[in-house]
C-alpha positions as CSV (number, residue, x, y, z in Angstrom):
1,X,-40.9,36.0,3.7
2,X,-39.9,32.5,3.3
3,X,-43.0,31.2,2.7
4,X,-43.6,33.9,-0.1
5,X,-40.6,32.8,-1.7
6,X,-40.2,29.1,-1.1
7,X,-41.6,27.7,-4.6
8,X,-38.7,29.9,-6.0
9,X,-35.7,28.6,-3.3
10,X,-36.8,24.8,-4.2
11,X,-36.3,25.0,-7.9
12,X,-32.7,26.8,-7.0
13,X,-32.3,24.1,-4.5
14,X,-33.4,21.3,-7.0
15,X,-30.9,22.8,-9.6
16,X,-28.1,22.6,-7.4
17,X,-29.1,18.9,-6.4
18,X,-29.6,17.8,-9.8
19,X,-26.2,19.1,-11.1
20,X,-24.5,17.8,-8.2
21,X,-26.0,14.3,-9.1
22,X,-25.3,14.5,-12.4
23,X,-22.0,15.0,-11.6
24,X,-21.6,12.4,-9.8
25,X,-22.4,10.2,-12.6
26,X,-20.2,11.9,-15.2
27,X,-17.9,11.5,-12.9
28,X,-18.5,7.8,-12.2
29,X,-17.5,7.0,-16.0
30,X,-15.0,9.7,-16.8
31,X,-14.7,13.6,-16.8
32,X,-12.1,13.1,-19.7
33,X,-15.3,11.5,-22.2
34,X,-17.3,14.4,-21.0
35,X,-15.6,17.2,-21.4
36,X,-14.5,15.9,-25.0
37,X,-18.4,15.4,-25.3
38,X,-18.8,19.1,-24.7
39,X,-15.7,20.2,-26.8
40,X,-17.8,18.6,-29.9
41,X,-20.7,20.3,-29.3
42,X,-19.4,24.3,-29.3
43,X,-21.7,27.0,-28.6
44,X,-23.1,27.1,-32.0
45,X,-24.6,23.8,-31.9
46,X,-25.5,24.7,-28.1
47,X,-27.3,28.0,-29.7
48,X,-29.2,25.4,-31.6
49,X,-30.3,23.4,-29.5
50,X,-31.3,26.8,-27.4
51,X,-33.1,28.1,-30.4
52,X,-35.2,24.7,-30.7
53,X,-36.5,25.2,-27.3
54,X,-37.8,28.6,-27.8
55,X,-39.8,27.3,-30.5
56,X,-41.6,24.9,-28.3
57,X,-41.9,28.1,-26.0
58,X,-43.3,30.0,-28.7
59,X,-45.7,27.1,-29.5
60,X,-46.7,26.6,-25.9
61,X,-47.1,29.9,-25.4
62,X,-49.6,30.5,-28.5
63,X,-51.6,27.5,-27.5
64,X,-51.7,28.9,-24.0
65,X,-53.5,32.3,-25.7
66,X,-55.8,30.4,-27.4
67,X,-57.3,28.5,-24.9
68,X,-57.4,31.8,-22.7
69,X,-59.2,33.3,-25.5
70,X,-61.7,30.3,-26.1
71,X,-62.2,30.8,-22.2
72,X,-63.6,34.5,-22.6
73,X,-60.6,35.5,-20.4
74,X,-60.5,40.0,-20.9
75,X,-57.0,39.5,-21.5
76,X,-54.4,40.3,-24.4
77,X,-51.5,38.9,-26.2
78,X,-48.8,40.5,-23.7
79,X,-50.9,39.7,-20.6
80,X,-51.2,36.4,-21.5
81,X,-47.4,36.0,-22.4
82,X,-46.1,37.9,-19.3
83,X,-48.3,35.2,-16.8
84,X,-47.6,32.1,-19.1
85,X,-43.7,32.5,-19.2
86,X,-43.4,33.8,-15.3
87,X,-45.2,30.4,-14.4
88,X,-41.7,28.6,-16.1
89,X,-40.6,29.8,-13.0
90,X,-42.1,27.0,-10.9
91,X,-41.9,23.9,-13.7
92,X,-39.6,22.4,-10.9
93,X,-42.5,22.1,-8.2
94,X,-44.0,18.2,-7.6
95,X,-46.6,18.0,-10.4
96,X,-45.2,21.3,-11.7
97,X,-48.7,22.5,-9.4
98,X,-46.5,25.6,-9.2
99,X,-47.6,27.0,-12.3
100,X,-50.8,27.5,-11.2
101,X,-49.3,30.5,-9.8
102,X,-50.8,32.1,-13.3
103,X,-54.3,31.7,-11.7
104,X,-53.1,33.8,-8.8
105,X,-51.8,36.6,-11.3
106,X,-55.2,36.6,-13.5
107,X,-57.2,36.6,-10.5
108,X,-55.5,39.5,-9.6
109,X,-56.1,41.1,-13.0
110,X,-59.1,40.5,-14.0
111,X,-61.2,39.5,-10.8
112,X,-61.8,36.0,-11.9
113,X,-62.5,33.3,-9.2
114,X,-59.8,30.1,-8.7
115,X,-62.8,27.8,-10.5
116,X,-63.7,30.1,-13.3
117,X,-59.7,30.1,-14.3
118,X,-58.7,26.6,-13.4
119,X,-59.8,25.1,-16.7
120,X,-57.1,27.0,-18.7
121,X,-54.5,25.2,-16.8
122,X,-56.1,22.3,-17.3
123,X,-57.2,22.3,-20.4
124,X,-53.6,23.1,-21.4
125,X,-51.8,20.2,-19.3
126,X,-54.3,17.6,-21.0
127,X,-53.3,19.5,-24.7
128,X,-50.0,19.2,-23.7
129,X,-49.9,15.4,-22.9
130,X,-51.8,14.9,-25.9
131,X,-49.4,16.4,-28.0
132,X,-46.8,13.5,-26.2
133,X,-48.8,10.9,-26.7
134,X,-49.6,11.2,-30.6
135,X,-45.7,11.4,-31.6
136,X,-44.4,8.9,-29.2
137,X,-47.0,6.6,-30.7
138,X,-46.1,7.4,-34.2
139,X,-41.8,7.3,-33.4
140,X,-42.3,4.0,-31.2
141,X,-44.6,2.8,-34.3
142,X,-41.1,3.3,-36.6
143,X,-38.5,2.2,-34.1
144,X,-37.3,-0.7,-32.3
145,X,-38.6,0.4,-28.8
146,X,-41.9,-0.8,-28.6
147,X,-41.2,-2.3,-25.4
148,X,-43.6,-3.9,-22.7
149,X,-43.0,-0.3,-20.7
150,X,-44.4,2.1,-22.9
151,X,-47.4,0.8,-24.3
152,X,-49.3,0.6,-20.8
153,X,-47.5,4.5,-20.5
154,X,-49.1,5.6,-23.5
155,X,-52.4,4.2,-22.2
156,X,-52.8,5.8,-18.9
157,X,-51.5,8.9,-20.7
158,X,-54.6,8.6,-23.3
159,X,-57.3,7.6,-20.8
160,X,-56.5,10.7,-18.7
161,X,-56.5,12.7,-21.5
162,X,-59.9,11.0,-22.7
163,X,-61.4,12.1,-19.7
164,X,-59.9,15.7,-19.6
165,X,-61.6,16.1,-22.8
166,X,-65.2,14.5,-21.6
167,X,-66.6,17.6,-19.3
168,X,-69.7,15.7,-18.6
169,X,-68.1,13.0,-17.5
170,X,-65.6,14.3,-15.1
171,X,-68.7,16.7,-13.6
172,X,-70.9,13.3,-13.2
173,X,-67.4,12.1,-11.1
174,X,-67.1,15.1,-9.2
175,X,-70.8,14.7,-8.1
176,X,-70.5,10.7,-7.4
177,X,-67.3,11.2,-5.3
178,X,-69.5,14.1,-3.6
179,X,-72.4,11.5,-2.8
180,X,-70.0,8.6,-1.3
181,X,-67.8,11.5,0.9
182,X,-71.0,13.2,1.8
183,X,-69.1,16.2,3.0
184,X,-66.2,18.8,1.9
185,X,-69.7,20.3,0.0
186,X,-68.0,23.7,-1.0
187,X,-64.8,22.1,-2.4
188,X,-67.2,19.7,-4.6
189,X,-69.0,22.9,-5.8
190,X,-65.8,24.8,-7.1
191,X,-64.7,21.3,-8.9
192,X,-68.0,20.8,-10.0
193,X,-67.8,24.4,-12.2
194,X,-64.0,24.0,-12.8
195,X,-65.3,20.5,-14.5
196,X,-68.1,22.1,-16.1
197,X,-65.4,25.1,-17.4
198,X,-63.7,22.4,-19.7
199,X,-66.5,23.1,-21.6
200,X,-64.8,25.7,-23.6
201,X,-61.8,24.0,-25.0
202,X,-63.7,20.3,-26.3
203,X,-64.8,22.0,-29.4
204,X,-63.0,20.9,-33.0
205,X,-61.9,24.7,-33.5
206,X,-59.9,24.8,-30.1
207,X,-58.9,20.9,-29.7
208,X,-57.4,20.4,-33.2
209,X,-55.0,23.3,-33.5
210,X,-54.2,23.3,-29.7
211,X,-53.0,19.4,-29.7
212,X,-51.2,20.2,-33.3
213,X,-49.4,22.6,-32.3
214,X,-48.3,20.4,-29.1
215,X,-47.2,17.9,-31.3
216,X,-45.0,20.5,-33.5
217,X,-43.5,21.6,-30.1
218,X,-42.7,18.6,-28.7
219,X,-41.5,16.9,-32.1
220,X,-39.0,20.3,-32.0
221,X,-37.4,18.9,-28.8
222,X,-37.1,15.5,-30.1
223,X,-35.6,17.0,-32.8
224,X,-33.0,18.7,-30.9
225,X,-32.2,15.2,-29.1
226,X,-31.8,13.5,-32.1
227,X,-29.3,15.7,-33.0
228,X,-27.3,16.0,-29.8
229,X,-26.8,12.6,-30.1
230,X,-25.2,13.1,-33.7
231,X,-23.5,15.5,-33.0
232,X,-21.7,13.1,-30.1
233,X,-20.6,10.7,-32.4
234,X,-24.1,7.8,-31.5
235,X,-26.7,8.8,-34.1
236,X,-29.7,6.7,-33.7
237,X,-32.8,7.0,-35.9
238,X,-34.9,10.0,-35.6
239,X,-38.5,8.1,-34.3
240,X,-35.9,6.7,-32.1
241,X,-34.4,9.6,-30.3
242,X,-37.8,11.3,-30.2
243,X,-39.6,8.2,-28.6
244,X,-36.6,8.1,-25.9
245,X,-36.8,11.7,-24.7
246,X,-40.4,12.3,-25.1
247,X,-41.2,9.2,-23.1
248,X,-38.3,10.0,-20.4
249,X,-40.1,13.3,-20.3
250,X,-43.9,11.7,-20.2
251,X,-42.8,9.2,-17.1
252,X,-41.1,11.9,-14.9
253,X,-44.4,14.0,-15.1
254,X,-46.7,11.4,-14.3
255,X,-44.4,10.2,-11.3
256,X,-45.2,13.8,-10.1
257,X,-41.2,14.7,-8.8
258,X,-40.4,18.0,-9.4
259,X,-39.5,19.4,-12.8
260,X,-39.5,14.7,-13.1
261,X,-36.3,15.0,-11.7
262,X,-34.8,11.5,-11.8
263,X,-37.3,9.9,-13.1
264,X,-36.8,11.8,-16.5
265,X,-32.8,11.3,-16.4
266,X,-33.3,7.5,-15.6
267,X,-35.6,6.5,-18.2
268,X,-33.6,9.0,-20.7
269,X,-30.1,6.8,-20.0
270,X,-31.9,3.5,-19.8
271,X,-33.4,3.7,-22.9
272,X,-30.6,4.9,-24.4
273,X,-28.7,2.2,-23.6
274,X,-30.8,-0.1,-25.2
275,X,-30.1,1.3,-28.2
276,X,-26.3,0.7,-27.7
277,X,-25.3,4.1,-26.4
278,X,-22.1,4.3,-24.4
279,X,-23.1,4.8,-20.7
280,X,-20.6,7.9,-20.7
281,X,-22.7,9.5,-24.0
282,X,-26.4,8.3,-22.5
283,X,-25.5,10.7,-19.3
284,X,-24.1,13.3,-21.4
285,X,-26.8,13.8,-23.6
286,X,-29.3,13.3,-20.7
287,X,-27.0,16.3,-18.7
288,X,-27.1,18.7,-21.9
289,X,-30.8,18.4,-23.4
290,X,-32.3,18.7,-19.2
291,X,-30.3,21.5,-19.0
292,X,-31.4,23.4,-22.4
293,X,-35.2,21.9,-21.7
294,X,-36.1,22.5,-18.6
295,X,-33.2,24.6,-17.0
296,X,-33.3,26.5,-19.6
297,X,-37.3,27.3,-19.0
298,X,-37.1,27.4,-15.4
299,X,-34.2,30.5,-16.2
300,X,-36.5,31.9,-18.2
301,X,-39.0,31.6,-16.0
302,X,-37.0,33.3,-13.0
303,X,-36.3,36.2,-15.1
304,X,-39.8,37.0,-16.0
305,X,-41.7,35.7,-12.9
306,X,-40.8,38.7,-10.6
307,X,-42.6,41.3,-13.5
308,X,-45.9,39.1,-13.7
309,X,-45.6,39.1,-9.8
310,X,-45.4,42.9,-9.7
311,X,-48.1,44.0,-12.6
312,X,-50.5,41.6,-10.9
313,X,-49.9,43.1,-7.3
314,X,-50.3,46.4,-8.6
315,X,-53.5,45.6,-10.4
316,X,-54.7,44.2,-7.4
317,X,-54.1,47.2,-5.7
C-alpha cells in the first residue's frame, strides 16, 4: 500500500517541508512586510497570476498531444489530457521521473511497450527546455544579468537539447556505451529503440511549433513574475524578471531535487537581489509565484491523477 502510494505522500511531504522553510525565512526578515506584501496583492491579482499558469498548462498540454500524435500513439484529445495532467501529480519527484507514470497509464491503454512510449516523454522534456533556453537567451540578451553563471547554464541546457534532437547520434551512444560495458544487453536494446523512437518528433513540422509554443508558455510565467513584482512595489524590467525566474526554474531541474526544491527558491532570491530587491520582497515573490507554479500544478495534478489511475486499471483489465 505504501509503496503504491509513496510518489504521492512525498510531494505532500515536500509541500509541507517547503512551506515550513519558507516560513522560516519570511519569518527571518519580518511577518509584518509579508503579510502587507500579501494584502497588496488581493485575490484578483492572485486569480491572475492563477489564470497565467493555466495558459502554460494549456500550452503544455497541446504540445504534449502533438507529439503523441506525431508518435502514432491510438489515442485522443481527452486521453491524452486525462494522462498528461494526472502526471502533474508527481512534478515533485527527483528529476520530476514521476511523470513517467503517463507511460504506465498508456501502456495500460493501448498495449504499448515502456520503449515504444518513452520518446514522448522525452521528446517533450527536451521541447520543454528548449522553450527555456530561447527566451532566457533573448531576456538575458536585454538585461543587465548576463552574468558568468548563466551563460555556461544556457550551454549545457543547449548541448543536451542538441543531442535530444540528434536520434542517430544518441543511438550510436547507446551502442558505444554497450561495447565498453559489454553486458546489461537487454537494457541497451530497449534504449537503443527508445533512441531510435526520437525519430518522430526531429522533423520541421513537429519541432517548430512544439518549441514555439514552449516559449509562449514559459514567456506566460515570466510574465506573471514580472508582474508580481509590480504589483509589490519593486518593478524591474520585463527581460529581467523573465530571465530571473526562468533561469531559477532551469537550475533546480537540472540539479535533479524534487519539484527543484531549493535550488529554484535560492537562485530566484539571489538573483533578485542583484537587482536591488529587498530581501523581505525577493522571498515573497519567490513564496507566491512557487506556490501558483508548481503548487498549483502539483494540486492539479492530485486531483486528476486518481481518474487517469482508475481508466487505465480498468482498461487494463
Amino acid at each position: 500500500m505504501f509503496r503504491r502510494y509513496r510518489g504521492l505522500l512525498s510531494t505532500l511531504l515536500l509541500l509541507i517541508l517547503f512551506g515550513a522553510g519558507m516560513a522560516g525565512a519570511i519569518l527571518s526578515t519580518g511577518w509584518v512586510e509579508a503579510g502587507a506584501g500579501v494584502a497588496r496583492l488581493g485575490p484578483g491579482k492572485l486569480a491572475l497570476l492563477l489564470a497565467l499558469t493555466c495558459g502554460h498548462f494549456a500550452v503544455r498540454a497541446a504540445r504534449w498531444h502533438i507529439l503523441a500524435r506525431a508518435a502514432g500513439l491510438p489515442t485522443g484529445l481527452r486521453q491524452n489530457l486525462r494522462h498528461f495532467f494526472g502526471g502533474f501529480a508527481m512534478t515533485a519527484t527527483p528529476g520530476r521521473l514521476g511523470e513517467l507514470v503517463r507511460l504506465r497509464w498508456i501502456g495500460r491503454e493501448t498495449g504499448w511497450s515502456l520503449e515504444r512510449a518513452a520518446p514522448i516523454a522525452f521528446a517533450d522534456r527536451a521541447v520543454e527546455l528548449a522553450g527555456m533556453v530561447l527566451p532566457i537567451a533573448v531576456a538575458v540578451s536585454f538585461s543587465n544579468l548576463g552574468t558568468g553563471a548563466v551563460w555556461p547554464l544556457l550551454l549545457i541546457t543547449a548541448i543536451l537539447i542538441w543531442i535530444s534532437c540528434r536520434p542517430k547520434l544518441m543511438t550510436r551512444m547507446v551502442e558505444t556505451a554497450w561495447r565498453i560495458l559489454g553486458r546489461g544487453g537487454r537494457s541497451f536494446v530497449r534504449l537503443r529503440r527508445m533512441t531510435r523512437g526520437m525519430a518522430s518528433f526531429t522533423g520541421p513540422g513537429v519541432l517548430l511549433p512544439t518549441t514555439a509554443i514552449s516559449v509562449l508558455g514559459w514567456c506566460l510565467e515570466g510574465l506573471a513574475f514580472y508582474l508580481l513584482l509590480s504589483w509589490l512595489g519593486t518593478p524591474i524590467p520585463l527581460s529581467a524578471a523573465i530571465a530571473i525566474f526562468l533561469t531559477a526554474v532551469l537550475s533546480g531541474a537540472l540539479s535533479g531535487l524534487p519539484g527543484g526544491l531549493g535550488g529554484t527558491e535560492a537562485a530566484c532570491v539571489g538573483l533578485l537581489l542583484l537587482q536591488g530587491v529587498p530581501a523581505e520582497t525577493a522571498i515573497l515573490a519567490t513564496l507566491v509565484i512557487r506556490v501558483t507554479t508548481l503548487w498549483f500544478t502539483v494540486l492539479v495534478g492530485l486531483c486528476v491523477f486518481p481518474l487517469s489511475e482508475m481508466r487505465s486499471r480498468r482498461a487494463a483489465a
